[in-house]
Structures are given as structure tokens and as C-alpha cells.
C-alpha positions in Angstrom: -168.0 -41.3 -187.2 -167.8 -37.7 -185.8 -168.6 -34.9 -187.1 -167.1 -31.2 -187.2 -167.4 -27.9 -188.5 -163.6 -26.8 -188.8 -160.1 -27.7 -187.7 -157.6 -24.6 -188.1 -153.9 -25.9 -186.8 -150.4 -26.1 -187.1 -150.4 -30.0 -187.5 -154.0 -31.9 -188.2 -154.8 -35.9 -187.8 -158.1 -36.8 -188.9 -159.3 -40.3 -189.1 -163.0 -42.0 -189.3 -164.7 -38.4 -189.4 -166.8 -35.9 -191.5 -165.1 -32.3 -191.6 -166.5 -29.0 -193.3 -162.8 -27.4 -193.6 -159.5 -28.3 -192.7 -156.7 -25.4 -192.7 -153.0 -26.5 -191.4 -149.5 -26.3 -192.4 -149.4 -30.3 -192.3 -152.7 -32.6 -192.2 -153.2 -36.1 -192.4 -156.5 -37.3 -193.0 -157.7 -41.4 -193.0 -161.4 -42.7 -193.5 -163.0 -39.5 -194.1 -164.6 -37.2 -195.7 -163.7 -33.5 -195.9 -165.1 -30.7 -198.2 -162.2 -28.4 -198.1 -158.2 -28.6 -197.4 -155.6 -25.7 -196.9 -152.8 -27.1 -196.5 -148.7 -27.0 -197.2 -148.2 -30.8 -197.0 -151.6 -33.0 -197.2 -151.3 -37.2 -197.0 -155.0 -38.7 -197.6 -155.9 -42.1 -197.0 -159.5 -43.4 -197.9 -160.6 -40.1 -197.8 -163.6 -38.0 -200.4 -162.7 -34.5 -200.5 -164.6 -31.9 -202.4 -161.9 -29.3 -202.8 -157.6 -29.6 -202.1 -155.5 -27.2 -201.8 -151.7 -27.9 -200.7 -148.3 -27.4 -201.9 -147.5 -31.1 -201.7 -150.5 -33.6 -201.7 -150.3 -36.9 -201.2 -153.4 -39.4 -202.6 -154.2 -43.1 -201.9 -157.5 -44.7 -202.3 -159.1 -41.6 -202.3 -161.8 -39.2 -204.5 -161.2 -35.6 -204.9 -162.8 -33.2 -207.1 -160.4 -30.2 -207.7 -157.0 -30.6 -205.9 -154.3 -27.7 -207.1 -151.1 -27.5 -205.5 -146.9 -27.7 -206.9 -146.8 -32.0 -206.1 -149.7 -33.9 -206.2 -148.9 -38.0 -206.2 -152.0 -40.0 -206.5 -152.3 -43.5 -205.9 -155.5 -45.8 -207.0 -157.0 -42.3 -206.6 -159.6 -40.4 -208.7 -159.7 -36.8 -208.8 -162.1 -34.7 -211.2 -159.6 -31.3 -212.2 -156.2 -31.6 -211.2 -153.9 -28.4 -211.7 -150.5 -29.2 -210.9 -146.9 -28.7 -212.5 -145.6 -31.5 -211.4 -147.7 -34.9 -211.2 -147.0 -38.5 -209.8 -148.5 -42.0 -209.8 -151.4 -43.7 -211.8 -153.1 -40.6 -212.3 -157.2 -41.1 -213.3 -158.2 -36.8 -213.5 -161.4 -36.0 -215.9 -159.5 -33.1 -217.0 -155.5 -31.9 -216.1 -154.1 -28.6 -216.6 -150.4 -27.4 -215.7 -150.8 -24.8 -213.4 -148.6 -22.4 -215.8 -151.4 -22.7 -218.4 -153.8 -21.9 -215.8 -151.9 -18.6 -214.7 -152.1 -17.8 -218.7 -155.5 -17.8 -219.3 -156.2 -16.1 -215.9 -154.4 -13.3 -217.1 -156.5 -12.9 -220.4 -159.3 -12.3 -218.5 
């Protein structure tokens, strides 16, 4: 297993490896673990990541503890806070707000 600090592309593949932050416009991470993802499109596989953020994210096997983006589809995947308006799969989240909600009470404050 590798390890390493940050990965800041246009297209990322990480597999078997330990990453502090990923930022991409695509990223595809496999057997890993990752504390924080930017990213437009994001496809996890077997992967633990700490914080996700993508406009389409795309979960399978995996453990995430906040993931907010406009698609998430999880699959056999747990995820702690989930804040997404649109949802697919067999979705396990400790607690799930719509995003629209989330832009409501932001503005109260």
C-alpha cells in the first residue's frame, strides 16, 4: 500500500493506496482509503473516505462519512450524512438531508 499527500488532476485512478486529498474533474478510487474528494464525477470501489464531495458519486462496498453532491448511488455502501437531491441504491446513511433543506437552514443563520 502507498502512501500520499495529494493528487490534484484532470483525471485520477487510485487503487490499493492511502491518500490525504484527492481534487479532479473525474476520479476513480479502488482499495483505498482517502480523507477528502473534490470531484465532478467520483466511482469508489472498496474504498473509506472521510469526506466526498462530487457532483455525481458513485458508491460500492465502500464507508464514507459525509458525501454531498447532485447524484449519489450507493451500493452495499455505508455513509454517515448524506446531502443529496437525488439518491440511488440501497442506501444505509445515519442521517439524510435534501440538499434544498440544507440551503434553507443555511440561510437562517
Amino acid at each position: 500500500m502507498a502512501f500520499s499527500s495529494d493528487f490534484q488532476s484532470e483525471r485520477v485512478v487510485v487503487g490499493r493506496s492511502a491518500v490525504r486529498s484527492i481534487t479532479a474533474a473525474s476520479a476513480e478510487v479502488e482499495q483505498s482509503a482517502v480523507q477528502h474528494v473534490t470531484s465532478e464525477t467520483l466511482v469508489a470501489s472498496q474504498v473509506w473516505i472521510g469526506v466526498a464531495n462530487a457532483s455525481t458519486a458513485e458508491l460500492k462496498d465502500s464507508s464514507v462519512g459525509i458525501v454531498a453532491g447532485d447524484y449519489v448511488r450507493v451500493e452495499n455502501s455505508r455513509v454517515a450524512v448524506l446531502l443529496a437531491p437525488r439518491v440511488s441504491g440501497n442506501v444505509t446513511a445515519v442521517l439524510t438531508l435534501p440538499v434544498s433543506k440544507v440551503r434553507s437552514a443555511a440561510s437562517l443563520a
